[in-house]
C-alpha positions, 0 to 999 in steps of 0.5 A: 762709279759707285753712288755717283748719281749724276755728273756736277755741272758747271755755272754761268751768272745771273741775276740777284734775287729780291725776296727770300734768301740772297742767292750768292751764287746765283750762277747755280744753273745748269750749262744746257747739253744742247747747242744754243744756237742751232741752224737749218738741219743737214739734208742727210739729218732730214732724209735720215729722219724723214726714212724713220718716220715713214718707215718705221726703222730704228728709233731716233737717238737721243740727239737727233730726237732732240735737233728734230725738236729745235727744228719744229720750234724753229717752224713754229710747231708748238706756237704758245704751247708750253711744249716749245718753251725750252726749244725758245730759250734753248734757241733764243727765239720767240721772247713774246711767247716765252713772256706769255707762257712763263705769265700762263704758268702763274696765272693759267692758261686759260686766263692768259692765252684765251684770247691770244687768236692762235688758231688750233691751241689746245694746250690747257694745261699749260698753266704749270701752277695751276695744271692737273699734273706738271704743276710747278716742278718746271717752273723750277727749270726755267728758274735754275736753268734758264735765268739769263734767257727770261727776262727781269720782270718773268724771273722775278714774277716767278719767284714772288709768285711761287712764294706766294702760291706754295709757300706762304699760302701752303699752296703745295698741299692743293696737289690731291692725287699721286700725280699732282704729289710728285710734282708739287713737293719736287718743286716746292723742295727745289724753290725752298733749296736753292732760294728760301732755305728757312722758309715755314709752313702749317701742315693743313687749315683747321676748321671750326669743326676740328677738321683738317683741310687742304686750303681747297676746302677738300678734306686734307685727310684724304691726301695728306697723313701724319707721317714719321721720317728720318726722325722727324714727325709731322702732325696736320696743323704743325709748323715746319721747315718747308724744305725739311718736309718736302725732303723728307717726304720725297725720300719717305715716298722713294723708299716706299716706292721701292723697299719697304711695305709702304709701296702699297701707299695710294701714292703709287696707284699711278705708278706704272701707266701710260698716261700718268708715269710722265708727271713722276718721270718730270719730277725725278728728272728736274731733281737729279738735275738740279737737287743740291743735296748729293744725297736727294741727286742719287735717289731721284736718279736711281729712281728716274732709272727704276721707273723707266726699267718698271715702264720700258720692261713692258713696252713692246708693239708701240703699246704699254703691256698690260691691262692698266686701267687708265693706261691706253688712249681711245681706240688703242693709240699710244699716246707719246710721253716723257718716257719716249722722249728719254727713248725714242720709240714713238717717233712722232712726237705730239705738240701737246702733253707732256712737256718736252724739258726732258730734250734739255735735260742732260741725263742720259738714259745708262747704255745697259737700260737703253740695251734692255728696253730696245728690241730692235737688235734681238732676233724674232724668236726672243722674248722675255718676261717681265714680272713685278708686285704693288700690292696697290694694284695688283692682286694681293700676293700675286703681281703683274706678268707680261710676256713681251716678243718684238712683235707682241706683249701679253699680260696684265695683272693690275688691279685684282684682274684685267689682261690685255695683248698688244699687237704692233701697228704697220708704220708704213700705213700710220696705223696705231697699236691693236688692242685686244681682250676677250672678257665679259665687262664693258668697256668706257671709251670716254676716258680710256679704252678700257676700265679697271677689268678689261680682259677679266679674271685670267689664267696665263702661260707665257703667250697663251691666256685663259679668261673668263667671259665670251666677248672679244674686243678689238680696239683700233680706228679699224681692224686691219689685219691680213687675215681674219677667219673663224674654225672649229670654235676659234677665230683666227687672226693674222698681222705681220708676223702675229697669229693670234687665236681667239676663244676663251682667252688667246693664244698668240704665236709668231709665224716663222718662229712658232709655226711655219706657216699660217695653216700650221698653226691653225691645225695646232690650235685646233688639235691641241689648245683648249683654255679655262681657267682651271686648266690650260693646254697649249698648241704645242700640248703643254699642260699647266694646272691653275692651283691659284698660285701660279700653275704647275706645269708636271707638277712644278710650280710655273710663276712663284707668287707674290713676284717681287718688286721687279724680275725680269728672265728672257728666253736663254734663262737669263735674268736681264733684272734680279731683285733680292734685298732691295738690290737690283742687278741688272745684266745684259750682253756683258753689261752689268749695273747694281742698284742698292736700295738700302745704301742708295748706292749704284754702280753702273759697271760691275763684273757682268761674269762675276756671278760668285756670292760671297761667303756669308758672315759668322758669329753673329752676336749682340754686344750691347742691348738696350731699351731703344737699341741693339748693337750687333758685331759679327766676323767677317766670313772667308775669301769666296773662290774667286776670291772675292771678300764682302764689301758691304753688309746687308742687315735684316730685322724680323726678316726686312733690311734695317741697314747697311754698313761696311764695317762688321759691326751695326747699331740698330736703333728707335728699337721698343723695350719689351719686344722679341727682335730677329737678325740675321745678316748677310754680305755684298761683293763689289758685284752685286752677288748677296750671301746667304744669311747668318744664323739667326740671332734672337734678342729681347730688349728690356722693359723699362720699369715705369708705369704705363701712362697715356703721352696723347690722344687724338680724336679722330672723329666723332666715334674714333679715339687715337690713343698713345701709350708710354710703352708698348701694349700687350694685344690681348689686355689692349685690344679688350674694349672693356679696359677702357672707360669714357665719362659721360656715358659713352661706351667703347665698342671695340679697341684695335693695338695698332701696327705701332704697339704703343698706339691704340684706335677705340671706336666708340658710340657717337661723341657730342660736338664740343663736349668735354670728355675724360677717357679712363684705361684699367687693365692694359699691360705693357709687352713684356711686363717685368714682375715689379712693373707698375701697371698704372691706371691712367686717364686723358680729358679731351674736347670732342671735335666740332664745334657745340650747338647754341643752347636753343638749337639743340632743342627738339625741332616743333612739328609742323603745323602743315603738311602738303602731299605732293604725289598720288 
């Protein structure tokens, strides 16, 4: 179903609305999957569940996680919590506590239901305008979802309240870390989309000083940039449409999230984390349910699906692979998130954080994600790798790497070090997931089980690590292992299944897969392994050599560094994910599903045995070329041998997808004149299978014959100027400080042509508060000056931010006329 992203739902009635726009169809609410009224559960539900629970069988399906939900709301389970709000309106029950949560969601938790006596409350967060990460995308469900289960005077105090906060006080901007973003710009574009199309906002508050800040008073710089999107620029301190930004800020993000250089933003330090991949995963999930734009639906559901592969691919052992910083509760204990609730795999679903409107939602997770992230049905002897690149977090030019059994997971990579192994609990004791590194640095059980370099610099070989540093740290409320004994420099430890070795790293092995029997693998590990990280050599006498990019095991390389945005192979050599282009493929036990995030188009049923690429495009040519545009044309190439032809094609500049078409002709705009640009285009069959590229065609626009002149300049702060030119600047003559005059006396010390080649940064000695400046630029030229270019000589007078002492205080202060020394 090609770039179908979720299923149209259809409508019931409600209530007008008072404020913003009149909402015609104001039936626009989705008919919830789950079943309205739900009596007592069958006592053949109760035992199944009940087995699972204390047993540790196969994890509840999606449908029984979500009766046993309603049940729990039924007892009373979450109280006030916010967590029981959709199983209330979902049932019709407890109108009291849905009054009081949807009042704690304006107003806070802490100032509604402090003194409502529930003994045991510690649901804080439960203020959805207010709360650390949640923020307001739930108050959208409740809107769109439930209108005609809440009452008149909640509906309406949503909507003022809402409008009020995040609209006309710009209360969005207030969200300060990636967390918060998600959510806050996710609800406010739903808000402005289905009530208040039209509505406006100021990108920021300027101060006296010239600052932008959010109105928190925290600087806005530090949040918030100046950005470009689809056209549309936004500048701190403009006015714009409120949905237009938020729409086109969500895309911006999705795009840098998967396609483009910009996915090392510092909105995506959170991106893979236990504890904070649930705010991204609410928000996604409100948006591909209720977004009416068909557009913004597929990409919030072609993300929510990426974003659950990028978690799950880790996930084995109850426990998130790899060292994440932030990523593990204290002591090891997984802590149940969004993520398990679209999953199931922690039965035991917590009454607090996060919230459980996903048991509502009617996205289902497809069958092939479900197939990949569920070990249950693999043998003992599978195990797959998982590898993926933020340059964010993980080392620059390098990745994350997991090697995930049923049993165990071992890997790491997230900032520039830091590893950990996962060993799975014994359900039948209630026991949480064994935690494990071997490194040299503390660890911070006060927010987490670990800090940032958990498990140090490693070296590592699919289920064997070499690391620095000599202690070892074993994080669970008690070490409970079958079997713990020291040897010949190791200590060896044993839980189920996993053989677990210890001594300048780890190397894990599973009993009855690996090694017959427990005395077996010891006498390997102490024949053969050795660990360091220079050189590893593993119990079955492996050998791979660390030359800082990746090993090389007989002289082959291992890992291929930077690993791309996501890739995952199993045991059989299979590539359960590939990535190439910005299209994933994903592949499992015949089941096939095609991701392109050029097109954001997805197919959740190509060919799985198709693995034919199509035949590459020919004669690649430029009809047209302008200053600003180049116009491509190409044939199409021959019939592949299974006879597959291109259905789309794919193409690149200077080495990066620009766009798609499926037509053999492409318009390539906002191009610069005077640059050198390289395409090359390459062809997609209805399976998911990429060409090789074309030839490479070189193009150079034409400099425009005018003279060079300065359209703006910002000054950043007191020793940095922004300045734009009209064209494209040469490096050389840009990046000379001495071109560059500023009158009074102040002098440029060095000059730096920016990623856009028409913008210049100048750092400059210290700018008085206020003072009138006039900054003059001699010798710059533009890129590819035509010999009949006019250079020019402009200049630009500016006020320097701040604002400028009274006349008497910027007199030199009097000495003192007393000195005390306090001290000795």
């Amino acid at each position: 179903m090609q770039g179908q992203a979720a299923t149209q739902y259809g409508t019931t009635g409600s209530r007008g609305l008072q404020s913003g726009r009149k909402v015609q169809d104001r039936e626009r609410r989705l008919i919830p999957v789950a079943i309205r009224r739900i009596g007592i559960l069958c006592a053949a539900l109760v035992v199944s569940v009940f087995a699972r629970i204390v047993f540790g069988q196969t994890p509840l399906t999606f449908e029984e996680r979500q009766q046993q939900y309603f049940q729990d709301c039924r007892n009373g389970v979450y109280q006030l919590q916010r967590n029981g709000l959709w199983g209330y309106l979902e049932l019709g029950i407890h109108p009291d506590w849905v009054h009081t949560i949807i009042r704690a969601m304006v107003y806070g938790a802490k100032n509604v239901i402090k003194d409502s006596g529930v003994n045991g409350y510690d649901d804080a967060t439960v203020g959805f305008f207010y709360s650390v990460h949640l923020d307001n995308v739930l108050a959208l469900r409740v809107l769109l979802q439930y209108p005609d289960k809440i009452s008149s005077d909640d509906y309406d105090l949503l909507i003022r309240e809402f409008k009020k906060q995040h609209i006309d006080d710009s209360g969005f901007l207030i969200a300060g870390n990636p967390n918060q973003k998600i959510c806050a710009v996710a609800g406010t574009y739903l808000y402005c989309e289905h009530f208040d199309p039209d509505a406006e906002f100021v990108y920021g508050v300027k101060q006296p000083d010239g600052t932008w800040t959010r109105p928190s008073g925290e600087y806005m710089g530090a949040f918030w940039d100046d950005f470009t999107y689809n056209g549309h620029t936004y500048k701190r301190g403009g006015r714009y449409n409120v949905l237009q930004f938020t729409r086109d800020w969500l895309m911006r993000r999705f795009d840098s999230w998967v396609r483009t250089k910009e996915y090392s933003s510092p909105d995506y330090r959170e991106f893979d984390s236990n504890w904070y991949t649930h705010p991204f995963l609410t928000a996604l999930n409100v948006l591909s349910d209720f977004a009416e734009d068909p557009d913004m639906k597929t990409r919030a559901r072609m993300m929510l699906d990426f974003w659950l592969l990028d978690y799950f691919m880790d996930y084995s052992a109850d426990q998130h692979g790899g060292a994440q910083g932030r990523a593990s509760c204290p002591m090891g204990e997984q802590r149940s998130s969004s993520e398990f609730l679209f999953f199931g795999f922690k039965n035991r679903m917590r009454p607090v954080f996060p919230s459980r409107d996903a048991l509502v939602s009617p996205y289902r997770t497809p069958d092939i994600i479900q197939d990949l992230v569920d070990l249950s049905d693999e043998p003992d002897d599978y195990w797959h790798i998982h590898m993926e690149y933020n340059p964010m977090l993980h080392e620059p030019g390098k990745g994350k790497l997991t090697y995930v059994t049923k049993y165990f997971n071992l890997g790491g990579g997230c900032a520039t070090k830091g590893w950990q192994l996962n060993v799975a609990p014994d359900p039948q004791n209630g026991e949480v997931p064994i935690v494990i590194f071997v490194g040299r640095h503390g660890i911070n059980l006060q927010e987490t089980n670990m800090n940032w370099e958990a498990g140090g610099m490693f070296f590592q070989y699919r289920n064997v690590v070499a690391s620095e540093g000599s202690t070892t740290y074993i994080l669970s409320p008690r070490d409970h292992f079958d079997r713990d004994e020291q040897s010949g420099g190791w200590r060896f430890l044993k839980k189920g299944k996993v053989m677990i070795a210890i001594g300048a790293g780890v190397e894990v092995d599973l009993e009855g897969v690996d090694y017959n029997s427990w005395d077996e693998f010891k006498r390997a590990v102490r024949a053969n392994t050795h660990l360091s990280l220079q050189r590893i050599v593993t119990s079955k006498g492996e050998v791979i050599e660390n030359d800082g990019q990746g090993g090389l095991k007989g002289g082959e390389r291992v890992w291929h560094f930077p690993f791309k945005r996501m890739e995952t192979v199993d045991y059989a050599g299979n590539h359960l994910i590939s990535w190439r282009d910005n299209v994933m493929v994903l592949s499992k036990h015949g089941r096939r599903a095609v991701y392109d995030f050029n097109a954001w188009q997805f197919w959740e049923d190509a060919d799985a045995l198709d693995l034919v690429p199509p035949e590459p495009p020919t004669q690649l040519q430029a009809s047209e070329v302008a200053e600003d545009h180049v116009v491509l044309v190409w044939l199409p190439g021959p019939p592949a041998s299974d006879g597959d032809e291109a259905v789309r094609y794919l193409v690149k500049r200077d080495g990066v997808v620009v766009g798609t078409t499926d037509q053999p002709t492409y318009r390539d705009d906002n191009l610069f004149g005077g640059m050198r640009y390289r395409y090359t285009v390459l062809a997609m069959d209805k399976s998911g299978n990429l060409s090789r590229e074309t030839s490479q065609l070189v193009v150079d626009t034409p400099a425009p014959a005018v003279p060079l002149e300065i359209l703006s300049l910002q000054p950043v702060d007191l020793t940095h100027l922004r300045v734009e030119f009209n064209l494209n600047v040469d490096k050389t003559t840009a990046e000379d400080a001495h071109n560059y005059r500023i009158e009074p006396q102040i002098t440029v010390l060095t000059a730096q042509r920016l990623d856009n080649p028409r913008f210049v940064e100048l750092t400059t000695e210290r700018h008085e508060p206020g003072q009138r400046y006039t900054l003059h630029v001699s010798g710059v030229w533009p890129v590819n000056a035509r010999n009949d270019q006019p250079v020019g000589d402009p200049s630009w007078t500016y006020t320097a931010p701040g604002s400028r002492a009274p006349e008497e205080d910027r007199q030199p202060p009097s000495p003192p006329l007393n000195v005390h020394i306090v001290g000795p």
